[in-house]
C-alpha positions as CSV (number, residue, x, y, z in Angstrom):
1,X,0.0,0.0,0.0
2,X,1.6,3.3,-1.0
3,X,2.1,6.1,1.7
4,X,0.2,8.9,1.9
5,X,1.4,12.3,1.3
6,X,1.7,14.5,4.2
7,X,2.9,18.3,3.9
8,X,6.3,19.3,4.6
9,X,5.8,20.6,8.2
10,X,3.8,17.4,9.1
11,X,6.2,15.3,7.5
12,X,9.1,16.7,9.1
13,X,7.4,16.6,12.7
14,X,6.4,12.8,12.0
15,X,10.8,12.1,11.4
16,X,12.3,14.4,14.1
17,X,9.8,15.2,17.0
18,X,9.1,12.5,18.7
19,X,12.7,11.9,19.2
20,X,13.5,15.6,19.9
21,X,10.4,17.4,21.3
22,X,7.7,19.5,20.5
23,X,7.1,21.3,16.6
24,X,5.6,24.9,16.9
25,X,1.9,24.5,16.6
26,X,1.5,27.2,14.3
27,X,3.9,25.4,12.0
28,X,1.2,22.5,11.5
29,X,-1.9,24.2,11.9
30,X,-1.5,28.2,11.2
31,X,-2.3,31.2,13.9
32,X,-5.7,30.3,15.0
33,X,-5.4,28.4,18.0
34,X,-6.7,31.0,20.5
35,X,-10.6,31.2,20.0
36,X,-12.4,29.9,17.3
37,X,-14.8,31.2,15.4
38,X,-18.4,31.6,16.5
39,X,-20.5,29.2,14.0
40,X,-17.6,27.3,15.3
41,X,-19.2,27.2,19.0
42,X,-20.0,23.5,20.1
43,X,-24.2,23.6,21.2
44,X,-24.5,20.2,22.8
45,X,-24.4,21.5,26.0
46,X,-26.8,24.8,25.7
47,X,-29.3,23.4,28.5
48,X,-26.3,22.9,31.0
49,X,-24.9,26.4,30.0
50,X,-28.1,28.4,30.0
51,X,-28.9,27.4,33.7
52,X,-25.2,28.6,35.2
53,X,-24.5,31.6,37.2
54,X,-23.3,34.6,35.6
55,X,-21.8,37.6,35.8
56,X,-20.4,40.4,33.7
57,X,-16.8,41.5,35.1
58,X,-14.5,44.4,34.3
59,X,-11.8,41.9,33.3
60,X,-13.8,40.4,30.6
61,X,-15.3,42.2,27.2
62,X,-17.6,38.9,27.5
63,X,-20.5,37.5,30.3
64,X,-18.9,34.8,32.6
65,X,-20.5,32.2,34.1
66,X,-19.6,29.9,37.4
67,X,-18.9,26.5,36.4
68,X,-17.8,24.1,39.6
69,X,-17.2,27.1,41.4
70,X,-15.2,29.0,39.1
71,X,-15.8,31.8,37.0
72,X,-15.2,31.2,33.3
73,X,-16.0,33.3,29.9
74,X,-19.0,32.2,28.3
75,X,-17.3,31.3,25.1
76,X,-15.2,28.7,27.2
77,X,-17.7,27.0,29.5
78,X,-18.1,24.3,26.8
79,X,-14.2,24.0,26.6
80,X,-14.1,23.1,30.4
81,X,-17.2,20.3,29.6
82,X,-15.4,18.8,26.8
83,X,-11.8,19.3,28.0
84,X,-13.2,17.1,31.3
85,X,-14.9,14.6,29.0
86,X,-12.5,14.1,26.4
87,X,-9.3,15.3,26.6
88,X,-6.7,11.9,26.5
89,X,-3.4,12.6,27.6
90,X,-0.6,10.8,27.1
91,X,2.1,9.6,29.3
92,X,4.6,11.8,27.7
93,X,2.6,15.0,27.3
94,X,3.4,18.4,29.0
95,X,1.0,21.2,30.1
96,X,1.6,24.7,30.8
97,X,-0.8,26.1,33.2
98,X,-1.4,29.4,35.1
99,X,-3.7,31.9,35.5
100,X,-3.7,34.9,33.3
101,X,-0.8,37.3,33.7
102,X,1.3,35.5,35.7
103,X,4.3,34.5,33.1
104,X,2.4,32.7,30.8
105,X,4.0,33.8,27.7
106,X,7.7,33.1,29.2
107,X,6.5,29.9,30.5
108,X,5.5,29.0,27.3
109,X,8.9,30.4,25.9
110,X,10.9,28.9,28.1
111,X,9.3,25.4,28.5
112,X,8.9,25.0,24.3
113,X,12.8,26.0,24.1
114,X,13.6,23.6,27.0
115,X,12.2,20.4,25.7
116,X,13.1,20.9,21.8
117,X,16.9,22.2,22.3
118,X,17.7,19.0,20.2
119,X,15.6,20.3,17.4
120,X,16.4,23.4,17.3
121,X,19.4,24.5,19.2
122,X,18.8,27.7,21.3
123,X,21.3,29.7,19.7
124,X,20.6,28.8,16.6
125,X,19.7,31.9,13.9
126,X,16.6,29.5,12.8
127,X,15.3,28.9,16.1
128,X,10.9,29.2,15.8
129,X,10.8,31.2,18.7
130,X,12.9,33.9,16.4
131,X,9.9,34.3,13.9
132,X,6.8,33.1,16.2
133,X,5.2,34.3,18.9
134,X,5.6,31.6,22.1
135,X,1.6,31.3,22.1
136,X,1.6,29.8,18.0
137,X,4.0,27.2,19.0
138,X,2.4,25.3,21.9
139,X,-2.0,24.9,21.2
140,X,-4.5,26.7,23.6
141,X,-6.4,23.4,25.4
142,X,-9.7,25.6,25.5
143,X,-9.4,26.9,22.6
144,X,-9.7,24.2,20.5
145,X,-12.0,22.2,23.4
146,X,-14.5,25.2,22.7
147,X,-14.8,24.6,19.0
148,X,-14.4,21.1,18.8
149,X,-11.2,20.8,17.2
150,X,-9.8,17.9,19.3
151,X,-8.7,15.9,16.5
152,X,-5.8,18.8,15.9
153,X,-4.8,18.1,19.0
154,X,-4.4,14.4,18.7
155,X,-2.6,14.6,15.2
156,X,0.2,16.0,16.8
157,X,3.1,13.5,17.4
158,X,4.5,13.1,20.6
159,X,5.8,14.6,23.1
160,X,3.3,17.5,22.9
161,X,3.4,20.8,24.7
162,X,0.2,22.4,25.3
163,X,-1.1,25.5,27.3
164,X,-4.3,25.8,29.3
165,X,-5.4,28.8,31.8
166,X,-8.2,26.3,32.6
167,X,-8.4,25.6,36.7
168,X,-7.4,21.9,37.4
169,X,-10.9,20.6,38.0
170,X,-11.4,21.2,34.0
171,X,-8.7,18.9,32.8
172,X,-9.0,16.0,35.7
173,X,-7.4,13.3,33.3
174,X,-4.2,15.2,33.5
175,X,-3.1,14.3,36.8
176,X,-1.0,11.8,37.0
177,X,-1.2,10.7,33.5
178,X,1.0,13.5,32.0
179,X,3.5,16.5,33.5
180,X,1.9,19.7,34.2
181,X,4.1,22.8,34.9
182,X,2.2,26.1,37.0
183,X,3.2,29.6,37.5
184,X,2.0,31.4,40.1
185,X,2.2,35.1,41.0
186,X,1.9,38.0,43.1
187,X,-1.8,38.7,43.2
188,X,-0.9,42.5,43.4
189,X,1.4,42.6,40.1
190,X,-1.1,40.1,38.1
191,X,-3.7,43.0,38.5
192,X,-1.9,45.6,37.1
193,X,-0.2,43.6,34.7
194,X,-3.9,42.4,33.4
195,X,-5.1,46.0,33.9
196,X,-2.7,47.3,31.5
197,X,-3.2,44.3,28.8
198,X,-7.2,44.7,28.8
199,X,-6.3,48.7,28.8
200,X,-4.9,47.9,25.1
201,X,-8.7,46.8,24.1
202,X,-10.7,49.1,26.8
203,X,-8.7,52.5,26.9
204,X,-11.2,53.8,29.4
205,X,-11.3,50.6,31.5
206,X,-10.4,51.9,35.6
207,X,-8.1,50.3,37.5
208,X,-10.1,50.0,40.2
209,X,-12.7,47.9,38.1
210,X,-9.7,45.2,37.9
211,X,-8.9,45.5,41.2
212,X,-12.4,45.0,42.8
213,X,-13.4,42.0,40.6
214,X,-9.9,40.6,41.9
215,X,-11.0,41.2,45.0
216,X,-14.0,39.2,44.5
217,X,-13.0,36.4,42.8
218,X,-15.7,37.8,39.6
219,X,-13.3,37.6,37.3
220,X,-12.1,35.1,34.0
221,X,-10.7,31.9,35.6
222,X,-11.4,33.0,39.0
223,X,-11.1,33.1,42.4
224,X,-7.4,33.3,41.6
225,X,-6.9,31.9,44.9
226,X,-8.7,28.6,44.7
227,X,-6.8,28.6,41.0
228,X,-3.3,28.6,42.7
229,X,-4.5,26.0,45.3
230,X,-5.8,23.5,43.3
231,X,-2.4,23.2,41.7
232,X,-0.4,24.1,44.5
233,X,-2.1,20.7,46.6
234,X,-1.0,19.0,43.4
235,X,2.2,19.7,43.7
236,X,2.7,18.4,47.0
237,X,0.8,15.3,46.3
238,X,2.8,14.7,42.9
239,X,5.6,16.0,43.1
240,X,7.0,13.8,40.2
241,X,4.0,15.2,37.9
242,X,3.3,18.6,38.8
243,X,5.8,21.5,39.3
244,X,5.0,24.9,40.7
245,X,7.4,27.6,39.7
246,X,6.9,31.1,41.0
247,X,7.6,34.1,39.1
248,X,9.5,35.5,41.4
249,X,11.8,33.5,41.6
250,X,12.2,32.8,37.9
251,X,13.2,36.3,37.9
252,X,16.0,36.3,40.6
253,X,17.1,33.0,38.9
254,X,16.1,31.8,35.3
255,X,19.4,29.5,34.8
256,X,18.6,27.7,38.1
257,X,15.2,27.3,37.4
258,X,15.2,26.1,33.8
259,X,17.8,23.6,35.2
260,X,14.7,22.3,37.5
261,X,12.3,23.0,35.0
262,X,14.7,20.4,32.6
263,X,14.9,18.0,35.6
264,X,11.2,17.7,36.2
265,X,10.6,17.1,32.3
266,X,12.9,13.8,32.6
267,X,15.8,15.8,30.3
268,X,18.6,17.2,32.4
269,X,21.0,19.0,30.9
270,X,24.0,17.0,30.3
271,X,27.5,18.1,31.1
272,X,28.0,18.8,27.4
273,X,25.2,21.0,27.5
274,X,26.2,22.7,30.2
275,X,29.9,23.2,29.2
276,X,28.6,24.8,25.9
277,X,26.2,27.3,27.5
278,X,23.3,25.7,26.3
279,X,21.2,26.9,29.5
280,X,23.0,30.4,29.5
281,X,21.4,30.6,25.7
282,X,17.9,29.2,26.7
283,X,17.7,31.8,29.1
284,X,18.6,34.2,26.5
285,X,16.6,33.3,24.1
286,X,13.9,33.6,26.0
287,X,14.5,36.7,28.1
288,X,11.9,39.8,28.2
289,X,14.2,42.3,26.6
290,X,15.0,39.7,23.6
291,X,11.6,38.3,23.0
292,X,9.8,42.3,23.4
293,X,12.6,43.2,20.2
294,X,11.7,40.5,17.8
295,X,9.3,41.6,15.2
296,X,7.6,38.4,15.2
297,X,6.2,40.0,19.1
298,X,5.6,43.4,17.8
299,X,3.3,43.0,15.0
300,X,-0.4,41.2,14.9
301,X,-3.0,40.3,17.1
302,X,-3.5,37.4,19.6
303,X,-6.3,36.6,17.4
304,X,-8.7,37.8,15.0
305,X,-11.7,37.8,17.7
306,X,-9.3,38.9,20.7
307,X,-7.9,42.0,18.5
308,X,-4.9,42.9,21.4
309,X,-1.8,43.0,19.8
310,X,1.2,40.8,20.7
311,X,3.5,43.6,21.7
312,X,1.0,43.9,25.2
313,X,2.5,40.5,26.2
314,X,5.6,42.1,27.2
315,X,4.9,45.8,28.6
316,X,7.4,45.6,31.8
317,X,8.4,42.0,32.8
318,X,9.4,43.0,36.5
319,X,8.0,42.2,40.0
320,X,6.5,45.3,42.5
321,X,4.9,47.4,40.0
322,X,2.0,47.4,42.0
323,X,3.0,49.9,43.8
324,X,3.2,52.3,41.5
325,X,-0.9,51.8,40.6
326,X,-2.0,51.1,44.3
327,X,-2.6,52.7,47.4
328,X,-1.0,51.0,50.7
329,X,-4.7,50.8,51.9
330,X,-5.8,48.6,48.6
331,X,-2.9,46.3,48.5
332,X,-3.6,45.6,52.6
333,X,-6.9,45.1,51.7
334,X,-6.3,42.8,48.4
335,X,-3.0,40.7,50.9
336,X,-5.9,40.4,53.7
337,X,-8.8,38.5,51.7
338,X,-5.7,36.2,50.0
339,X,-4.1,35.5,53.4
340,X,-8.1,34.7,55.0
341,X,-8.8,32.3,51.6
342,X,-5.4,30.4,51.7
343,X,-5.7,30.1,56.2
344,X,-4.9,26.7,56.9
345,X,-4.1,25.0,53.2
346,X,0.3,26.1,54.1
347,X,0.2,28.4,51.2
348,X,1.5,31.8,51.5
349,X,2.2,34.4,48.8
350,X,4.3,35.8,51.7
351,X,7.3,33.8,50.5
352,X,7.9,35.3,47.3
């Protein structure tokens, strides 16, 4: 039986990834793994969906509604349904999870470069994250879960590297059958770094909007702290499968976490590796002021439905700019209700 054609990008993924990691996303399947389309939207569940909780929020330009006690855009609800009911991982599969603003892009950055240095060499002047933005090379989870585009997802080879801001509840299979790695961050900086990137859409969007639905826990993928915990509780229950990285600390040391980042993947850099400043160039590579230059994160959208351009993924990269957008009483205030919800779980945002 004669072998079917396959195009050049899948072709070359079927040879060299599953050996050598994961092939950017957008390289198989084009720029449109965000949100899909509207006529797109998956209707099977409109009786479950119609009876929810909502809410409108500041940080969202859509209604959200409370699914399993978290707050969720309309558009995604159905993701959550089908990521729970259908999403198969496999053994060798890697998430990237967070909630919004937290160091999701450099996650993603960072994690893609870590597990296909083979591939593509980090210093290398062909490298994907050169000409893509890190969100086209790993796949949005809910994005396509919301317009039932599964089978993209399952023509990948292996290993794949996905992304998800989904809470942990949504994608229940994950846990222990694949790796998941989390980034958490200071409540405080999230709002104004999330403040600032829906600013970009809603010019005339207050801060203290943000802040209050923060506050709340009304807000897209919230409570943020109920977020954080579910993964957090992972971590200490599987160790081996989940990793919680704070951003904070990536900050004061990238080389040492990427290093444990590599670890926890099962791919430790070798002495080789080392020697040749392969960790030293991931970190590069990957770095704010080097990813905010390269055209490929100055110019487009997101998405065509989620118009924000790409160069409000990297506006200021640093830690305690909150400081400069709130008042000692609202940060108290914001620290208290975060310290009352995580009483008694051993999580403290105190230690960053």
């Amino acid at each position: 039986m004669a072998t079917p054609p396959c195009s050049p990008h899948f072709c070359l993924a079927s040879m060299a990834s599953a050996r050598e990691g994961p092939i950017p996303f957008a390289d198989t399947h084009g720029d449109t793994n965000l949100v899909s389309s509207p006529e797109q939207r998956e209707e099977e569940h409109a009786d479950l969906i119609a009876a929810l909780p909502s809410a409108s929020a500041a940080d969202s330009p859509v209604k959200l509604l409370r699914y399993q006690g978290f707050w969720l855009p309309d558009f995604y609800v159905a993701a959550a349904i089908n990521l729970q009911q259908r999403f198969e991982p496999r053994r060798d599969d890697v998430i990237v999870a967070s909630f919004p603003k937290c160091g999701t892009t450099w996650l993603n950055a960072l994690t893609f470069a870590t597990m296909a240095r083979a591939a593509y060499p980090p210093a290398g002047a062909d490298h994907p994250l050169l000409r893509l933005n890190p969100h086209q090379c790993l796949p949005f989870l809910e994005g396509l879960f919301q317009g039932g585009r599964e089978a993209e997802l399952e023509a990948l080879p292996s290993p794949r590297l996905m992304n998800t801001h989904m809470p942990l509840p949504m994608v229940p299979r994950a846990v222990p059958a694949c790796r998941l790695v989390y980034i958490c961050r200071d409540p405080k900086d999230m709002v104004v770094s999330l403040w600032h990137f829906l600013g970009r859409l809603r010019p005339e969007l207050p801060f203290n909007s943000v802040f209050e639905c923060t506050c709340d826990g009304t807000m897209s993928y919230g409570p943020v702290w109920d977020h954080v915990l579910g993964y957090w509780r992972a971590a200490i229950a599987r160790p081996d499968k989940v990793l919680f990285l704070r951003y904070e600390e990536l900050l004061r040391d990238p080389a040492g976490q990427v290093r444990t980042l590599a670890g926890f993947l099962g791919t430790p850099f070798s002495a080789a590796e080392e020697a040749s400043g392969t960790v030293d160039s991931i970190v590069k590579l990957c770095s704010f002021g080097h990813l905010k230059g390269l055209e490929a994160n100055k110019i487009g959208h997101l998405n065509p439905l989620l118009p924000i351009p790409r160069d409000a993924l990297f506006r200021n990269g640093a830690s305690g700019d909150w400081v400069n957008h709130m008042t000692p009483e609202m940060a108290s205030h914001l620290d208290e209700i975060v310290a009352e919800k995580m009483r008694g779980t051993g999580f403290t945002f105190s230690e960053l």
